[in-house]
C-alpha positions as CSV (number, residue, x, y, z in Angstrom):
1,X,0.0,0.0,0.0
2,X,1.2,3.4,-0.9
3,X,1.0,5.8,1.8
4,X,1.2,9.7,1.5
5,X,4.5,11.7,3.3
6,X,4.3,13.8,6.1
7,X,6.1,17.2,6.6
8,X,5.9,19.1,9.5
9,X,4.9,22.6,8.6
10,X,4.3,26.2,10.7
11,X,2.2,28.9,10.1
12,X,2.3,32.0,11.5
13,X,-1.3,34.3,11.3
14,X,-2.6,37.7,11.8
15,X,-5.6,38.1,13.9
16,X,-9.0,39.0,11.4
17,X,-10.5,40.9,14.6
18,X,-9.4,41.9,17.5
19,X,-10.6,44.4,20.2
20,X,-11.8,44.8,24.1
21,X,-15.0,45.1,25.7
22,X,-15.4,47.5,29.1
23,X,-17.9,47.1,31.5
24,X,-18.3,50.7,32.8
25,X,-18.9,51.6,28.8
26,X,-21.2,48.9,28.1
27,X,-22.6,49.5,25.1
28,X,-18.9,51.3,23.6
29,X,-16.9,49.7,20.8
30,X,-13.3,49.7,21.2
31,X,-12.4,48.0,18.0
32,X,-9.6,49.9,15.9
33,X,-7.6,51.0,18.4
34,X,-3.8,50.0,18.8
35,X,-4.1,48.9,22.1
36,X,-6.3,46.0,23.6
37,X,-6.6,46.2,27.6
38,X,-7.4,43.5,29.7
39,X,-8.0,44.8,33.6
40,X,-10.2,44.5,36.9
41,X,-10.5,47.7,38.8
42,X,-11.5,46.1,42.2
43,X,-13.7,49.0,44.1
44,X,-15.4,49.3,46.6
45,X,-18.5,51.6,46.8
46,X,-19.2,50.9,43.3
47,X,-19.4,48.1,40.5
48,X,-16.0,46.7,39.7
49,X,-14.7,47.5,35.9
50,X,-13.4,44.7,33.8
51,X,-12.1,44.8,30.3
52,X,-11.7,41.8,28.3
53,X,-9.5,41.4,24.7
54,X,-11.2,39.4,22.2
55,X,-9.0,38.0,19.2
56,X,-10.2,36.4,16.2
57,X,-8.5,34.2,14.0
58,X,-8.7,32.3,10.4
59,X,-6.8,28.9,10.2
60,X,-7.7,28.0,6.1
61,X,-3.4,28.5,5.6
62,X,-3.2,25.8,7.1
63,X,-3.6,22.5,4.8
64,X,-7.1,21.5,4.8
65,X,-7.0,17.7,6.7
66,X,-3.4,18.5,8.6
67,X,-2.8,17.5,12.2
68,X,-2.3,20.5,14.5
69,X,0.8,19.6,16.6
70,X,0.5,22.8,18.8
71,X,-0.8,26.5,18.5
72,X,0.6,28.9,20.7
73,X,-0.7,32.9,21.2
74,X,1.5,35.6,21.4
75,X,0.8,38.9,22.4
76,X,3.2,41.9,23.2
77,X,2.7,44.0,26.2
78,X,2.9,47.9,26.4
79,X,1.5,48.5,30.0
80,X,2.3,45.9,33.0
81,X,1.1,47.3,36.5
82,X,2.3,44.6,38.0
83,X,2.9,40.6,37.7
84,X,-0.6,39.6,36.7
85,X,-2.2,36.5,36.0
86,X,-3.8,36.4,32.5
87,X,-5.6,33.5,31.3
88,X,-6.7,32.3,27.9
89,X,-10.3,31.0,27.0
90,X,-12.3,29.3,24.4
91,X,-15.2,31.0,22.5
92,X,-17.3,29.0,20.4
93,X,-19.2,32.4,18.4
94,X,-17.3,33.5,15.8
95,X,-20.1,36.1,14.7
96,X,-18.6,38.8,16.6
97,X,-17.3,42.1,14.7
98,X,-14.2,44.1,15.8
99,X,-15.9,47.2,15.0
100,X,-19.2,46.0,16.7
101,X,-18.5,43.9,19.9
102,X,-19.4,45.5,22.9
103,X,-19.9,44.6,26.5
104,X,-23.4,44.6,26.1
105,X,-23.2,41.8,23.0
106,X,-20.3,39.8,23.5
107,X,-20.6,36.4,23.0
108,X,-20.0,34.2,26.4
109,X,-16.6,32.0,26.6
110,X,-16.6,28.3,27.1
111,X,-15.3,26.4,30.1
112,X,-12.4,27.4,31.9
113,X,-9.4,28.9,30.9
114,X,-7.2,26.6,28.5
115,X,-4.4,28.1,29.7
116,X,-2.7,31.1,32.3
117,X,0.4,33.1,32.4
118,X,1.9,35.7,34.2
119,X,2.3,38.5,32.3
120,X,5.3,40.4,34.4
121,X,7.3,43.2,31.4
122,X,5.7,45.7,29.5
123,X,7.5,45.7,26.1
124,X,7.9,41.7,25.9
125,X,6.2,38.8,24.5
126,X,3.6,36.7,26.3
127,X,2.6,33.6,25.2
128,X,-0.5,30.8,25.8
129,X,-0.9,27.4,24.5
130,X,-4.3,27.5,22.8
131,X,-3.8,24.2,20.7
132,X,-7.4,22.9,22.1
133,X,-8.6,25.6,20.2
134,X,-6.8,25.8,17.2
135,X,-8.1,22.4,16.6
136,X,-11.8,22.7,17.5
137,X,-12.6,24.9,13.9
138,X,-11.4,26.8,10.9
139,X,-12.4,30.2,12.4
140,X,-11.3,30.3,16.2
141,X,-12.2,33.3,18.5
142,X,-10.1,33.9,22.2
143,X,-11.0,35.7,24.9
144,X,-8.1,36.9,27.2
145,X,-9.2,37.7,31.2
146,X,-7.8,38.9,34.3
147,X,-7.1,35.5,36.2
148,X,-9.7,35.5,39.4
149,X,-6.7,35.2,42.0
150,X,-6.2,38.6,40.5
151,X,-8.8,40.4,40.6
152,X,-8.5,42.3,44.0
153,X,-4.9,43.6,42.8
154,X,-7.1,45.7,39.9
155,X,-4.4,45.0,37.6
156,X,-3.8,46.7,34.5
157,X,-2.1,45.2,31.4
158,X,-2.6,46.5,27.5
159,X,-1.2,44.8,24.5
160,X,-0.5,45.7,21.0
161,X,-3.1,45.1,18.3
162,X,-3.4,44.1,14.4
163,X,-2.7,47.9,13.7
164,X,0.8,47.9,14.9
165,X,3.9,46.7,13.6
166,X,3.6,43.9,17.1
167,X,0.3,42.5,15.7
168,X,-1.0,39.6,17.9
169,X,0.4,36.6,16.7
170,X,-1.0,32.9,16.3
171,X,1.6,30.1,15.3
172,X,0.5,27.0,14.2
173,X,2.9,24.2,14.1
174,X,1.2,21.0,11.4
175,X,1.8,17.7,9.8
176,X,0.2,18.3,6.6
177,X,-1.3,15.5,4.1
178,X,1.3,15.1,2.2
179,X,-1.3,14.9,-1.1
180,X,1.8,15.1,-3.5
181,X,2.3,11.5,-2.2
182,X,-1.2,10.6,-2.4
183,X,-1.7,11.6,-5.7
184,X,1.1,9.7,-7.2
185,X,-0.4,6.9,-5.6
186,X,-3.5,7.6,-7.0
187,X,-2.1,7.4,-10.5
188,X,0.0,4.1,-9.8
189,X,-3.2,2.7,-8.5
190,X,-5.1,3.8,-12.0
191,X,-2.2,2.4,-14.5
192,X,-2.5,-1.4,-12.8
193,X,-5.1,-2.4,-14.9
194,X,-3.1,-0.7,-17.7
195,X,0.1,-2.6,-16.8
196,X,-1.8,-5.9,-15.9
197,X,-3.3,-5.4,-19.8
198,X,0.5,-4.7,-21.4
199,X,1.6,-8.3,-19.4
200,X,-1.3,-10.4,-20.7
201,X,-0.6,-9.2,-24.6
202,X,3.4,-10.0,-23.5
203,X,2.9,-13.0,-22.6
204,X,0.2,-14.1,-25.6
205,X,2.7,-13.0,-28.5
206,X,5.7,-15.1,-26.7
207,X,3.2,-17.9,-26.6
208,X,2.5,-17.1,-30.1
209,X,6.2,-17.4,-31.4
210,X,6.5,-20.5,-29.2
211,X,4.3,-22.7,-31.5
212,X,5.7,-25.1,-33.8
């Protein structure tokens, strides 16, 4: 049996949409801007603030039927308050709009955070392990949040967004396919009738020149 080859690929993609949400500025769209914040103002006499990032993403570069070996998020800071815990979550609706999301009509997130990192340097890069993700669909939306050990620091981190020359970043390491070698199996598999035919009409004219 012929069997296709492997190669281990990586992609590197651009977020299609990225942007915040605020809940003091509920109904405010924050798509656009070069900076995405993700904080918790703990207070006291009145409702805590929270701002979330949302990041949307479009894996079709990578080979339709690969294997993702590992996707990994990479964002780079430009305010740090302080070492803050920063996790990483799933959400399933991709029907959001960077120019449209808005506290008021964000889509929920899915289960708990896939993964949480300290963010500690303003001007560095930060990094999660989202492969659960990567792999669930073609279009994949992330939601970054203030971890909830956090929250009564009221941290304050911003990163850079798709405007900037720092765009978020999304790299996808793949074993494609390998449909070159399928397809020339595909053809070997199509000429053995062909070859079979050229064998039988060998073997008829030998018997031919055989007889007395």
């Amino acid at each position: 049996m012929l069997t296709p080859s492997a190669k281990a690929e990586t992609k590197t993609l651009e977020p299609i949409a990225d942007s915040f949400i605020n809940s003091e500025k509920s109904t405010s769209n924050f798509g656009g801007q070069d900076i995405l914040r993700v904080t918790y103002q703990n207070r006291t006499f009145f409702d805590d603030i929270e701002r979330r990032a949302y990041l949307k993403f479009n894996l079709s570069e990578v080979s339709s039927g690969s294997t993702i070996n590992s996707a990994t998020l990479r964002l780079h800071t430009v305010v740090v308050t302080e070492t803050t815990k920063i996790g990483a979550f799933y959400c399933p609706d991709n029907t959001w709009e960077e120019l449209e999301i808005t506290w008021a009509n964000a889509p929920d997130t899915s289960g708990d955070a896939v993964d949480t990192v300290s963010v500690a340097e303003p001007g560095e890069w930060h990094e999660w392990d989202v492969t659960s993700i990567a792999k669930k669909d073609t279009t994949i939306s992330i939601v970054l949040q203030i971890d909830e050990s956090e929250q009564s620091k009221s941290p304050w981190v911003s990163f850079r967004t798709k405007e900037t020359n720092r765009e978020p970043q999304l790299v996808v390491d793949y074993t494609s396919d390998g449909g070159g070698g399928r397809c020339l199996g595909t053809i070997m598999i199509a000429l053995i009738p062909l070859i079979v035919a050229f064998s039988w009409f060998g073997k008829q004219k030998l018997a031919i020149r055989s007889m007395p």
